[in-house]
PyMOL Python script that loads the backbone (N, CA, C, O; Angstrom):
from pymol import cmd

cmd.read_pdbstr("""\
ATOM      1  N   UNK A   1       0.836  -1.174   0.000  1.00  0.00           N
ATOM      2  CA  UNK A   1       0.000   0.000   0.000  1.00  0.00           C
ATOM      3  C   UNK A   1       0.885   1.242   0.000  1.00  0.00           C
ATOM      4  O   UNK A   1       1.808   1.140   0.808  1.00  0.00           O
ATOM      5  N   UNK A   2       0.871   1.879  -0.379  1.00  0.00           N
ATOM      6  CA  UNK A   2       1.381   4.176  -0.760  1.00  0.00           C
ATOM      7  C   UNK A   2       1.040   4.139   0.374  1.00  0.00           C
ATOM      8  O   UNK A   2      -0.003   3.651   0.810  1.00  0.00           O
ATOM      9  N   UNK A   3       2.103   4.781   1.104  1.00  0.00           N
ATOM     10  CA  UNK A   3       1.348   5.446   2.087  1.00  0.00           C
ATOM     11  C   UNK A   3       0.638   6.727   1.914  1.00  0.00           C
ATOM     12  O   UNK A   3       0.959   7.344   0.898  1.00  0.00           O
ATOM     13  N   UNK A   4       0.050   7.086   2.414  1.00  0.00           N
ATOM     14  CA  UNK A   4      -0.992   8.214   2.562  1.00  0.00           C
ATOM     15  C   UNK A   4      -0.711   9.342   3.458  1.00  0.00           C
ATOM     16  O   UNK A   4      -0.855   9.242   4.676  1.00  0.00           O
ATOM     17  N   UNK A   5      -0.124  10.917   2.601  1.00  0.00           N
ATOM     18  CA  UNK A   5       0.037  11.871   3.351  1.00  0.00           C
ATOM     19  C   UNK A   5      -1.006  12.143   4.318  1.00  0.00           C
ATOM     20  O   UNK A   5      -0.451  12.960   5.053  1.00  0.00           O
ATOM     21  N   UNK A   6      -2.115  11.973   4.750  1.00  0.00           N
ATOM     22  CA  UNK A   6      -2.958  12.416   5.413  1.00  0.00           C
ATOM     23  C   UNK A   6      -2.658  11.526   6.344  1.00  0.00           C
ATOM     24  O   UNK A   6      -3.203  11.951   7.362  1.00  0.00           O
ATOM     25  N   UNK A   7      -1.953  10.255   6.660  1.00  0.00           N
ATOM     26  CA  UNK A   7      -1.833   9.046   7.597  1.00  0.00           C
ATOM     27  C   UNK A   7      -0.789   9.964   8.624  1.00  0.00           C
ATOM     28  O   UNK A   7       0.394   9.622   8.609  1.00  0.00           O
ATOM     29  N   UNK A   8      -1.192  11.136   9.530  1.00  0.00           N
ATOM     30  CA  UNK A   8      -0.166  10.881  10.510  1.00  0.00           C
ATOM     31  C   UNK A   8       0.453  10.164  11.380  1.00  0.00           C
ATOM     32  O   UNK A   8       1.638  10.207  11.713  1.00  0.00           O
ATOM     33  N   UNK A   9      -0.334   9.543  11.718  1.00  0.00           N
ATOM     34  CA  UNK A   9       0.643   8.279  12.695  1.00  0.00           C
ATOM     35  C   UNK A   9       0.983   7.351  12.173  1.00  0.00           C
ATOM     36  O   UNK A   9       1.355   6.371  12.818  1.00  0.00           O
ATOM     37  N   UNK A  10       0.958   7.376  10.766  1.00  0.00           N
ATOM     38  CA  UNK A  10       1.204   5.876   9.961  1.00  0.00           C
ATOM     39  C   UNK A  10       0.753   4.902  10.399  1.00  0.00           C
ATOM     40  O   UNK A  10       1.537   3.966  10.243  1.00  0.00           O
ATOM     41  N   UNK A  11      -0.320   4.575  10.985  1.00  0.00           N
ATOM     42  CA  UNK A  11      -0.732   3.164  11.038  1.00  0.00           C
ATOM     43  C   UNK A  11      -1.549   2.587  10.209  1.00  0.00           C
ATOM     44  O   UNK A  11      -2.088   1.538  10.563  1.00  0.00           O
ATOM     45  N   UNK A  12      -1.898   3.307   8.549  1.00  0.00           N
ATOM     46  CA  UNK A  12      -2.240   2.801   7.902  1.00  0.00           C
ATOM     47  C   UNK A  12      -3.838   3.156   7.592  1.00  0.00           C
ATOM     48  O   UNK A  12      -4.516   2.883   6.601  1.00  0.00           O
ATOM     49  N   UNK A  13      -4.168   3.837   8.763  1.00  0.00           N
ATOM     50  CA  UNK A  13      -5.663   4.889   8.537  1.00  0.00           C
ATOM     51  C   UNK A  13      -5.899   6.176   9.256  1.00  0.00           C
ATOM     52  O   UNK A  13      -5.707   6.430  10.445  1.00  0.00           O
ATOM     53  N   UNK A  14      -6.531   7.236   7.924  1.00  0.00           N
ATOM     54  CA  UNK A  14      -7.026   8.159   8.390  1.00  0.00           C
ATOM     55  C   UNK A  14      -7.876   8.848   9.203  1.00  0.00           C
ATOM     56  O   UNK A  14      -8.706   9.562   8.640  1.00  0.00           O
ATOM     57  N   UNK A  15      -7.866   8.802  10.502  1.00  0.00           N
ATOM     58  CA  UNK A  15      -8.732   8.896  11.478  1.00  0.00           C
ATOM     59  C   UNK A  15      -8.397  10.183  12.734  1.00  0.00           C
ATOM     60  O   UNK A  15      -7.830  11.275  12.692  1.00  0.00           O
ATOM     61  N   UNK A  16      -9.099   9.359  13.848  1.00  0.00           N
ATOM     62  CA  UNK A  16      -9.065  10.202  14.689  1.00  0.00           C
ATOM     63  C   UNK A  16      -7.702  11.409  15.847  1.00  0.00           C
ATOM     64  O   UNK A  16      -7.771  12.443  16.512  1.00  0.00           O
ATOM     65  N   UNK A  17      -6.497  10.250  15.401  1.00  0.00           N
ATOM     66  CA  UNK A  17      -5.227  10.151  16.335  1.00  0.00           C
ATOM     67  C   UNK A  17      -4.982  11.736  15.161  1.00  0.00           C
ATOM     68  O   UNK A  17      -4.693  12.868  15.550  1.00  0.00           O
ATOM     69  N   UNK A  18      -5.172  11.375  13.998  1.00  0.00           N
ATOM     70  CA  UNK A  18      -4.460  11.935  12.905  1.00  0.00           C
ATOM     71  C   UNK A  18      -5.550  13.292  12.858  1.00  0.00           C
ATOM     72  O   UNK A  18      -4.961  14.209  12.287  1.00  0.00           O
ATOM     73  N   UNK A  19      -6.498  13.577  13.140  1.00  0.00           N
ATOM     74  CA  UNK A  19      -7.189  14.731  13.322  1.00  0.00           C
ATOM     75  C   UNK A  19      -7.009  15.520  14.267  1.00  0.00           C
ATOM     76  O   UNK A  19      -7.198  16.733  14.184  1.00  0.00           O
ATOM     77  N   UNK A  20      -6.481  14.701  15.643  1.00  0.00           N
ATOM     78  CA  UNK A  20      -5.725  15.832  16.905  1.00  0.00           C
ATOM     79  C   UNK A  20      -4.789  15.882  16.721  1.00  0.00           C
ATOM     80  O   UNK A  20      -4.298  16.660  17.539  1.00  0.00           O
ATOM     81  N   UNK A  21      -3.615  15.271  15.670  1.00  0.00           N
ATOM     82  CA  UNK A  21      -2.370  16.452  15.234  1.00  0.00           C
ATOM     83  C   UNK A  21      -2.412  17.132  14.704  1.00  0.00           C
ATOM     84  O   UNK A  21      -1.790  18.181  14.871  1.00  0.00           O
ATOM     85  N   UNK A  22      -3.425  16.800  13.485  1.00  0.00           N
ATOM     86  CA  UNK A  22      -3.525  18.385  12.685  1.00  0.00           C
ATOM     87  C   UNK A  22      -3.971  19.427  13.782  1.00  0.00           C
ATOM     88  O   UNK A  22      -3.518  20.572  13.748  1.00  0.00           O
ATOM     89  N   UNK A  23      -5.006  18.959  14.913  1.00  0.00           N
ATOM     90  CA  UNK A  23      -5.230  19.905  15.824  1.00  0.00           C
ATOM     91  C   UNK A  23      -4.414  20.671  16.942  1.00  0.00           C
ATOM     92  O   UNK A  23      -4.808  21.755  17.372  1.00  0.00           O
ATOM     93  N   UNK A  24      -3.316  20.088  17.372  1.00  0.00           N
ATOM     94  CA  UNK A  24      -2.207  20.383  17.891  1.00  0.00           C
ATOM     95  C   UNK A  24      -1.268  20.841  17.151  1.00  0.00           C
ATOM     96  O   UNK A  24      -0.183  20.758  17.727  1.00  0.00           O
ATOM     97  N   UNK A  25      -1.190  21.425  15.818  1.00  0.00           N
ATOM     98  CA  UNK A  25      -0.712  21.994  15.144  1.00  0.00           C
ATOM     99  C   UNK A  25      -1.284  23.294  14.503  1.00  0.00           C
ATOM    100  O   UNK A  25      -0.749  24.138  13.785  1.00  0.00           O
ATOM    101  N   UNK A  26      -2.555  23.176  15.001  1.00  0.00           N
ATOM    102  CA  UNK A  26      -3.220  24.370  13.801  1.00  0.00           C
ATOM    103  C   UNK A  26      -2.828  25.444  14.273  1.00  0.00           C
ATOM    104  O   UNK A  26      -2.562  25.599  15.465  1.00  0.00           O
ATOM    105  N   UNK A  27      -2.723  26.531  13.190  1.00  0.00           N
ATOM    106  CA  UNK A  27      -1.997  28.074  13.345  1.00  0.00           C
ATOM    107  C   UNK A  27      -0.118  28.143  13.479  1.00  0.00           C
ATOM    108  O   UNK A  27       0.627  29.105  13.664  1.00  0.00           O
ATOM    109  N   UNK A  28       0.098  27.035  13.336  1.00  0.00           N
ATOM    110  CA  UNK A  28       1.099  26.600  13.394  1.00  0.00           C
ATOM    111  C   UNK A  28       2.527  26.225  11.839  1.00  0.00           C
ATOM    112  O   UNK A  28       2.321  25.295  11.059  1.00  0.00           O
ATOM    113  N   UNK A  29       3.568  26.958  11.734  1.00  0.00           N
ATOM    114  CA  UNK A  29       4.382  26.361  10.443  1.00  0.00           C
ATOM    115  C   UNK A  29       4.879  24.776  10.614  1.00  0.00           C
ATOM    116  O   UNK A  29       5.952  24.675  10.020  1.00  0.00           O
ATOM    117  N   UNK A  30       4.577  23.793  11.073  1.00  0.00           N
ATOM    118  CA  UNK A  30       5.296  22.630  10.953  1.00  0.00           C
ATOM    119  C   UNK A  30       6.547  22.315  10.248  1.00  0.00           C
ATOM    120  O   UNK A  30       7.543  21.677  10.589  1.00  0.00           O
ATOM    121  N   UNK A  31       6.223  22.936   9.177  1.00  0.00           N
ATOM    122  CA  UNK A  31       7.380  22.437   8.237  1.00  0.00           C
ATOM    123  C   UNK A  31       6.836  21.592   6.711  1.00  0.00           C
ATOM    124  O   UNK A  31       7.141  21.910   5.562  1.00  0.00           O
ATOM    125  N   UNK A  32       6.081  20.614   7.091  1.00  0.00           N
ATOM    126  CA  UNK A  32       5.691  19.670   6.783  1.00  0.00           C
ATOM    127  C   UNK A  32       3.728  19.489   7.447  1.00  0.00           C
ATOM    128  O   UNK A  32       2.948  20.354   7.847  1.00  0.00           O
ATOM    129  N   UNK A  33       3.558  17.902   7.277  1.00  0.00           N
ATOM    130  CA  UNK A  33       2.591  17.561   7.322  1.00  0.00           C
ATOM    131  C   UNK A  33       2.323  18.027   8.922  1.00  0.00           C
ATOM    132  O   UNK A  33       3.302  18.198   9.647  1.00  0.00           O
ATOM    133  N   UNK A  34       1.080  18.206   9.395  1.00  0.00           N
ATOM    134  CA  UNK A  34       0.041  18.586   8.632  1.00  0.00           C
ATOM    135  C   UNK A  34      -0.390  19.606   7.954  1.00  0.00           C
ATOM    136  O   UNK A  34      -1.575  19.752   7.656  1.00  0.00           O
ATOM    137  N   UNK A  35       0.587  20.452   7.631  1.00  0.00           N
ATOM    138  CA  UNK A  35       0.417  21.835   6.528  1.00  0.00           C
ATOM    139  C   UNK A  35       0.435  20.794   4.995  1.00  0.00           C
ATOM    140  O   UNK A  35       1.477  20.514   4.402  1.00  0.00           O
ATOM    141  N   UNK A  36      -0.765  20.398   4.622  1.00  0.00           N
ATOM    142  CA  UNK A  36      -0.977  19.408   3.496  1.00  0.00           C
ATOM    143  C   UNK A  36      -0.717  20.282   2.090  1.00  0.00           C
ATOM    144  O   UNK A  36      -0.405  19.854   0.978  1.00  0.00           O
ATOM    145  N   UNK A  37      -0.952  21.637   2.524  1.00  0.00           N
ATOM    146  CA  UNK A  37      -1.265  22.766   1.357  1.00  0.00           C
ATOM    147  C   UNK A  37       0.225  23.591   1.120  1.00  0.00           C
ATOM    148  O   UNK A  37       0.485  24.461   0.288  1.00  0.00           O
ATOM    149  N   UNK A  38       0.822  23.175   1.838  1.00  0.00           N
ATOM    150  CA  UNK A  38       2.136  24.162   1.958  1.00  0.00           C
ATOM    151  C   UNK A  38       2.688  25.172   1.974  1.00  0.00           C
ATOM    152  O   UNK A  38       3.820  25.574   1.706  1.00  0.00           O
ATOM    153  N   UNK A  39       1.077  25.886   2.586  1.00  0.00           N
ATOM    154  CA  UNK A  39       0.961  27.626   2.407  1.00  0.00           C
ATOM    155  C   UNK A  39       2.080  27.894   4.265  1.00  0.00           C
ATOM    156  O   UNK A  39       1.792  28.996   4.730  1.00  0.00           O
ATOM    157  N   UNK A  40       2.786  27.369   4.878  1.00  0.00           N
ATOM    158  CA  UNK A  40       3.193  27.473   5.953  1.00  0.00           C
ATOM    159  C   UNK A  40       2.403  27.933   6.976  1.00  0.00           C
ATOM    160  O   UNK A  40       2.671  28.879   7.717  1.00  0.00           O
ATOM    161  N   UNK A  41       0.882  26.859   7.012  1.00  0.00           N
ATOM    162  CA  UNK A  41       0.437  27.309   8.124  1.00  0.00           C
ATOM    163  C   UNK A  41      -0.890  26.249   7.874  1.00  0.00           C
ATOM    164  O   UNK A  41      -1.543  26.235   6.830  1.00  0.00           O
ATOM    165  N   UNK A  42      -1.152  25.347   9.080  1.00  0.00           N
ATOM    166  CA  UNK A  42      -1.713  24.693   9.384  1.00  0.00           C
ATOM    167  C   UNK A  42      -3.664  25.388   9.914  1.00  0.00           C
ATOM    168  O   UNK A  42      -4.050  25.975  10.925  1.00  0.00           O
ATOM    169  N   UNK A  43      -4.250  25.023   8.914  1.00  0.00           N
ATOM    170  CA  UNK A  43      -5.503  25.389   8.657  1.00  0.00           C
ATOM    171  C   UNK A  43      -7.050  24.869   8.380  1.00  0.00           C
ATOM    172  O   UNK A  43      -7.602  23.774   8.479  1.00  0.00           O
ATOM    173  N   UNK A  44      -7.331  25.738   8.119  1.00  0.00           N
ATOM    174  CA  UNK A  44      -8.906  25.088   7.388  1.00  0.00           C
ATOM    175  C   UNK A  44      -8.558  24.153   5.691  1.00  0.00           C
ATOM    176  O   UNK A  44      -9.192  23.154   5.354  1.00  0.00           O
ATOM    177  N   UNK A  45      -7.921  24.517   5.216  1.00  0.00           N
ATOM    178  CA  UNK A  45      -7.170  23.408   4.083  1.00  0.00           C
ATOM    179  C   UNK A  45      -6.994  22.415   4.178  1.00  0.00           C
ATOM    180  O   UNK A  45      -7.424  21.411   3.611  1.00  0.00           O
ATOM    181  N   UNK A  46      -6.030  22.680   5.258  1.00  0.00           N
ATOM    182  CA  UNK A  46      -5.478  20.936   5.706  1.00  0.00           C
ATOM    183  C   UNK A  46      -6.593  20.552   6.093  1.00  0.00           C
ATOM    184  O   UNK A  46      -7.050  19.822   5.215  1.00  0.00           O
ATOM    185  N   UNK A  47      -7.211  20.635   6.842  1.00  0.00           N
ATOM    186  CA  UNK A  47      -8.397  19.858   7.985  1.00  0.00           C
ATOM    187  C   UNK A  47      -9.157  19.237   6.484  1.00  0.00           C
ATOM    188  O   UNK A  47      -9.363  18.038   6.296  1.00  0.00           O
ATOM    189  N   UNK A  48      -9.504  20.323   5.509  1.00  0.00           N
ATOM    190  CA  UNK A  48     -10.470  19.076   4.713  1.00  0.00           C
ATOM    191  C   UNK A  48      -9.604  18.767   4.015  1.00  0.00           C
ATOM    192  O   UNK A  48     -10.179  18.766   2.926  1.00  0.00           O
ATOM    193  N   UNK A  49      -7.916  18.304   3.700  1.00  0.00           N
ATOM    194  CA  UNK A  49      -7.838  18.097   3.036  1.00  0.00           C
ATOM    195  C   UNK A  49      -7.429  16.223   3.916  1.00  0.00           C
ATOM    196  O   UNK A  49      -7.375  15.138   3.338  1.00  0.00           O
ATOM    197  N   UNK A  50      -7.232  16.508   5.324  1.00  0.00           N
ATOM    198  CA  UNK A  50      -7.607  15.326   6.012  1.00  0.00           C
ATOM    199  C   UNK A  50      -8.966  14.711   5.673  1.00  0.00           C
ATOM    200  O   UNK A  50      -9.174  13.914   4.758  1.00  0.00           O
ATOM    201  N   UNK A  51      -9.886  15.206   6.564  1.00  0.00           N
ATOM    202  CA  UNK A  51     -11.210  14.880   5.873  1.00  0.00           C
ATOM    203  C   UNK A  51     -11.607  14.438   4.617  1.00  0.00           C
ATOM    204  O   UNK A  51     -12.453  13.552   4.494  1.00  0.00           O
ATOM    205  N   UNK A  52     -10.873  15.175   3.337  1.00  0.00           N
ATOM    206  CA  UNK A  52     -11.147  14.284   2.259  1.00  0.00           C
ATOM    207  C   UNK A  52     -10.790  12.619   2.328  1.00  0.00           C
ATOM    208  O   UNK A  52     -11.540  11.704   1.990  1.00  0.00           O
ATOM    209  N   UNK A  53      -9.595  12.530   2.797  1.00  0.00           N
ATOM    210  CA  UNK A  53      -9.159  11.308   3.251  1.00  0.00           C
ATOM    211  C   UNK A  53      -9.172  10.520   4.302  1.00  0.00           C
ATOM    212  O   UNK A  53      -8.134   9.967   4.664  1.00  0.00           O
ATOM    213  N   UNK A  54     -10.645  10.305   5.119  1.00  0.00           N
ATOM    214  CA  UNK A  54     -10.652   9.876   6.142  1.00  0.00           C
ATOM    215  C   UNK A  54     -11.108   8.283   5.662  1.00  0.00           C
ATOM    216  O   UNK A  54     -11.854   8.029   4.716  1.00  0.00           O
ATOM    217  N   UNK A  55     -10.597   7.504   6.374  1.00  0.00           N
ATOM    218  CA  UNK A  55     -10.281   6.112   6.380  1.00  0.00           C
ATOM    219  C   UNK A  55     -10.393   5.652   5.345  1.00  0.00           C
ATOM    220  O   UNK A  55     -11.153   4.757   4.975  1.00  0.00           O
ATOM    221  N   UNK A  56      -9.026   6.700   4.333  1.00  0.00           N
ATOM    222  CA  UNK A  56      -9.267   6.205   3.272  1.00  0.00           C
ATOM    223  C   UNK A  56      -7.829   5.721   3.107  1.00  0.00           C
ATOM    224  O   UNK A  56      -7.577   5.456   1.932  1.00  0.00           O
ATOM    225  N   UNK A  57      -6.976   5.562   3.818  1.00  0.00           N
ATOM    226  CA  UNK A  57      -6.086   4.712   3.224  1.00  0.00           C
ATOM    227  C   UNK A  57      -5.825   3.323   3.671  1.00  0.00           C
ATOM    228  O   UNK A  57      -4.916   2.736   3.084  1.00  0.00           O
ATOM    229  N   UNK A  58      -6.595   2.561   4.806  1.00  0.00           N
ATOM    230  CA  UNK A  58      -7.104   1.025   4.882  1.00  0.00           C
ATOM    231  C   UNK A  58      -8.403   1.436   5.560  1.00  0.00           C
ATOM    232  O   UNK A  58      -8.655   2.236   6.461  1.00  0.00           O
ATOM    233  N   UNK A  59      -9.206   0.544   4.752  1.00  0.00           N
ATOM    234  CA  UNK A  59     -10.692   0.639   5.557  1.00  0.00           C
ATOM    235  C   UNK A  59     -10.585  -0.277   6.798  1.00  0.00           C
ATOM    236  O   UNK A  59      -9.654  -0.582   7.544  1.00  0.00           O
ATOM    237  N   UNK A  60     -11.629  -0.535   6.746  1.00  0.00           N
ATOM    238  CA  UNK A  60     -11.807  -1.303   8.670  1.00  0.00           C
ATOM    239  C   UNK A  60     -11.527  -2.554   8.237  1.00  0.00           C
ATOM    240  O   UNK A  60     -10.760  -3.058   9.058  1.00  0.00           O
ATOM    241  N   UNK A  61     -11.800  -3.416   7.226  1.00  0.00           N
ATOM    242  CA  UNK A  61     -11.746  -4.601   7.013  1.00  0.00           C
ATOM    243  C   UNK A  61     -10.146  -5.362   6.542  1.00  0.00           C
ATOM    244  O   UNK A  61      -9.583  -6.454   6.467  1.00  0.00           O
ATOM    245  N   UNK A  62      -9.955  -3.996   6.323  1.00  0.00           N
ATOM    246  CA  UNK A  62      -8.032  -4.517   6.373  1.00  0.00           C
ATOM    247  C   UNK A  62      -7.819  -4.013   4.346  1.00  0.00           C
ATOM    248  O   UNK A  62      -6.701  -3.999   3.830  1.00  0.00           O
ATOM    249  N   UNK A  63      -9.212  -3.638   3.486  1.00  0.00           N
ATOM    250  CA  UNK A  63      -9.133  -3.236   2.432  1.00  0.00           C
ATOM    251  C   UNK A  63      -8.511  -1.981   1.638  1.00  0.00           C
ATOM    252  O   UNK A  63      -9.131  -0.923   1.749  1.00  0.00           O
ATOM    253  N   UNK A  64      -6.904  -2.001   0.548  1.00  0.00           N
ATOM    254  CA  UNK A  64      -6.876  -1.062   0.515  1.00  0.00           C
ATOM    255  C   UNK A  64      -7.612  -0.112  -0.144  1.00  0.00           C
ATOM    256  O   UNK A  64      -7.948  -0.140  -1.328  1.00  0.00           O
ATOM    257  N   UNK A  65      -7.873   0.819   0.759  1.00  0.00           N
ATOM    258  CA  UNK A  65      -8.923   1.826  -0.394  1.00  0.00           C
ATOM    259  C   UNK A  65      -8.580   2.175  -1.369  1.00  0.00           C
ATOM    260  O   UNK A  65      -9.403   2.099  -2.282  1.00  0.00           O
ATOM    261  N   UNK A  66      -7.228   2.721  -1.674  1.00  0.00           N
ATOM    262  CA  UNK A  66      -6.981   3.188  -2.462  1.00  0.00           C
ATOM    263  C   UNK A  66      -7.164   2.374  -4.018  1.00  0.00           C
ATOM    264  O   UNK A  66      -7.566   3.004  -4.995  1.00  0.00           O
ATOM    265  N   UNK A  67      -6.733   0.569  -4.112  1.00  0.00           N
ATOM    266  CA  UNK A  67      -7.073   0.536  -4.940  1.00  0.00           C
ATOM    267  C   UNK A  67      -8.346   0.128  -5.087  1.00  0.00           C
ATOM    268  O   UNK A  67      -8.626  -0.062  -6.270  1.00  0.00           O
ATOM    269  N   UNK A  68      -9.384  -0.116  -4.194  1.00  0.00           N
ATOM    270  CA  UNK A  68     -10.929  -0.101  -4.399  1.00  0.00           C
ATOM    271  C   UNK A  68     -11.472   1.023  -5.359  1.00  0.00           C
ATOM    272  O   UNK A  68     -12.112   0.826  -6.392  1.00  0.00           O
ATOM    273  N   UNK A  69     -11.052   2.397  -4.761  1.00  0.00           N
ATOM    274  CA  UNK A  69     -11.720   3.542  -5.090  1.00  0.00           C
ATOM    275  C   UNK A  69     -11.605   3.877  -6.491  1.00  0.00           C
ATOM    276  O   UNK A  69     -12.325   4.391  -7.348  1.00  0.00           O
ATOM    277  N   UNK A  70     -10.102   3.262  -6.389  1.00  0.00           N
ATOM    278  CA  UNK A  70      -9.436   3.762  -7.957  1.00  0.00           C
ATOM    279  C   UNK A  70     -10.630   3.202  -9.236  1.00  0.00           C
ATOM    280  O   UNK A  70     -10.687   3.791 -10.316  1.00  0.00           O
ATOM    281  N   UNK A  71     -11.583   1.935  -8.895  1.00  0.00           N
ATOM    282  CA  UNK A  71     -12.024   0.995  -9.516  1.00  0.00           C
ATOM    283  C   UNK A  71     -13.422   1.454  -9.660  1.00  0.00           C
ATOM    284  O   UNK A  71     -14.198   0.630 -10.143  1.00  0.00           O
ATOM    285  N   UNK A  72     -14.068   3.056  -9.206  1.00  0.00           N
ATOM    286  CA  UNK A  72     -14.839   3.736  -8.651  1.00  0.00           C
ATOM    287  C   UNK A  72     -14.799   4.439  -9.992  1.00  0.00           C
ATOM    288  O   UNK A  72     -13.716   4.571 -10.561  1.00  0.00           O
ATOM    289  N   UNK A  73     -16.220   5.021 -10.673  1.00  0.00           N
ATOM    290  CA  UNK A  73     -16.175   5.635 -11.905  1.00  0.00           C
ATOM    291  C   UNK A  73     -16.119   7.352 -11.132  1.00  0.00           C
ATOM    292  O   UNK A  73     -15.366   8.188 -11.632  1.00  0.00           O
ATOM    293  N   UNK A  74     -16.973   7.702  -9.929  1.00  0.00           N
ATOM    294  CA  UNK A  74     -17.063   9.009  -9.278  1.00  0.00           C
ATOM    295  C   UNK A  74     -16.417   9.841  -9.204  1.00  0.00           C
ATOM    296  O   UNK A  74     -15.479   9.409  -8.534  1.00  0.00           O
ATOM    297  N   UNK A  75     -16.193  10.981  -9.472  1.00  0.00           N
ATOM    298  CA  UNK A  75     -15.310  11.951  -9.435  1.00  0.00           C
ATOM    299  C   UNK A  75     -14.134  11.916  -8.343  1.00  0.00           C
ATOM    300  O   UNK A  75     -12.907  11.835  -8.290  1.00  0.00           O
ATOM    301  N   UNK A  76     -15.433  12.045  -7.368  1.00  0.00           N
ATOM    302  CA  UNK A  76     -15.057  11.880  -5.631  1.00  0.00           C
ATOM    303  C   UNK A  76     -14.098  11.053  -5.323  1.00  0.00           C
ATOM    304  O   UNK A  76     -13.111  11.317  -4.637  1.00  0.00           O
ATOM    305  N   UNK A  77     -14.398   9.930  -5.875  1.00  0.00           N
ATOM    306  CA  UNK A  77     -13.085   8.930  -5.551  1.00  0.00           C
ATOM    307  C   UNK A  77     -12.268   9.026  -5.993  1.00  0.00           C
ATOM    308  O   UNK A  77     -11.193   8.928  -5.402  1.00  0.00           O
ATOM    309  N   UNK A  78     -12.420   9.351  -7.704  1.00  0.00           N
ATOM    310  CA  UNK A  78     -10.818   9.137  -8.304  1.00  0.00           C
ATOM    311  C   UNK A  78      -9.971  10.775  -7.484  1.00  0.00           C
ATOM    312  O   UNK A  78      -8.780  10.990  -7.710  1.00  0.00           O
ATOM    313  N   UNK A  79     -10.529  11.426  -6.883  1.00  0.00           N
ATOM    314  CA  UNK A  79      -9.894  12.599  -6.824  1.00  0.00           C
ATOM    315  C   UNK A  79      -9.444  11.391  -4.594  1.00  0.00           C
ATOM    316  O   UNK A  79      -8.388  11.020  -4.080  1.00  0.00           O
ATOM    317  N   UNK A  80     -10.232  11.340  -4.348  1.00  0.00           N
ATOM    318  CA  UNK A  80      -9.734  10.752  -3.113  1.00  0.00           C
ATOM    319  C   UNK A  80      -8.329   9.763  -3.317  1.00  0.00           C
ATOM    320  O   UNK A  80      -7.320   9.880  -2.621  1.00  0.00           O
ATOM    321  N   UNK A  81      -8.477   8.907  -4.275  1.00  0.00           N
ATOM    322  CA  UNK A  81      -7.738   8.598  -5.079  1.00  0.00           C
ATOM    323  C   UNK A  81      -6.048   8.231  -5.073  1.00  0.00           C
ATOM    324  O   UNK A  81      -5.170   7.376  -4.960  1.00  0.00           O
ATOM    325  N   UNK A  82      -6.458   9.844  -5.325  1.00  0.00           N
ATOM    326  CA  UNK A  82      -4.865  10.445  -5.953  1.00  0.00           C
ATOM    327  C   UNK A  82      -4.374  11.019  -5.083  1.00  0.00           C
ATOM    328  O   UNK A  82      -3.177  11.305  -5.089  1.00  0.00           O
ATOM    329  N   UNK A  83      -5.339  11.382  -3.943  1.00  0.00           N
ATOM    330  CA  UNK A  83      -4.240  12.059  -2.848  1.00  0.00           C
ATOM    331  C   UNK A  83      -4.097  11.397  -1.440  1.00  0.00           C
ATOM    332  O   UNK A  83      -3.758  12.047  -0.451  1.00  0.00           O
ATOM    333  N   UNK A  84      -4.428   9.828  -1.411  1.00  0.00           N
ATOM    334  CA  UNK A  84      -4.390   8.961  -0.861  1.00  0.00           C
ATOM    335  C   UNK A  84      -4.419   7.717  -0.956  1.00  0.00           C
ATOM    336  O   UNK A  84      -4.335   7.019   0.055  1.00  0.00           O
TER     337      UNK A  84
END
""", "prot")
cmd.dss("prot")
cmd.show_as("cartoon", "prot")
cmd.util.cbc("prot")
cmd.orient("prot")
């Protein structure tokens, strides 16, 4: 599986652990992730750009999303997709 910029803790899904770092970061330059947008400053961007990718890089069943979604005709997905 790619890992998935939105995976902060790397364990393989986008969730909750990974929504209170972006939150312990917001207003904040990191450097890096979670400034997803790379405007040097941790925001309303990043947050949906987490949110776009929420448990989307292994679902619950151990499935990778990514290539499920890819297999998805929807806009939505192929754009979830590509950035996870």
């Amino acid at each position: 599986m790619t890992p998935c910029h939105a995976d902060l803790e790397g364990d393989g899904n986008v969730g909750i652990v990974d929504f209170l770092d972006l939150l312990a970061a917001w207003g904040t330059d990191p450097g890096g992730p979670p400034d997803f947008d790379g405007d040097g400053d941790v925001g309303i961007t990043d947050f949906l750009a987490l949110l776009a990718n929420w448990a989307r890089a292994r679902d619950f069943d151990g499935t990778d999303r990514q290539t499920a979604d890819a297999n998805d005709a929807g806009p939505a997905a192929r754009l979830a997709s590509s950035t996870c």
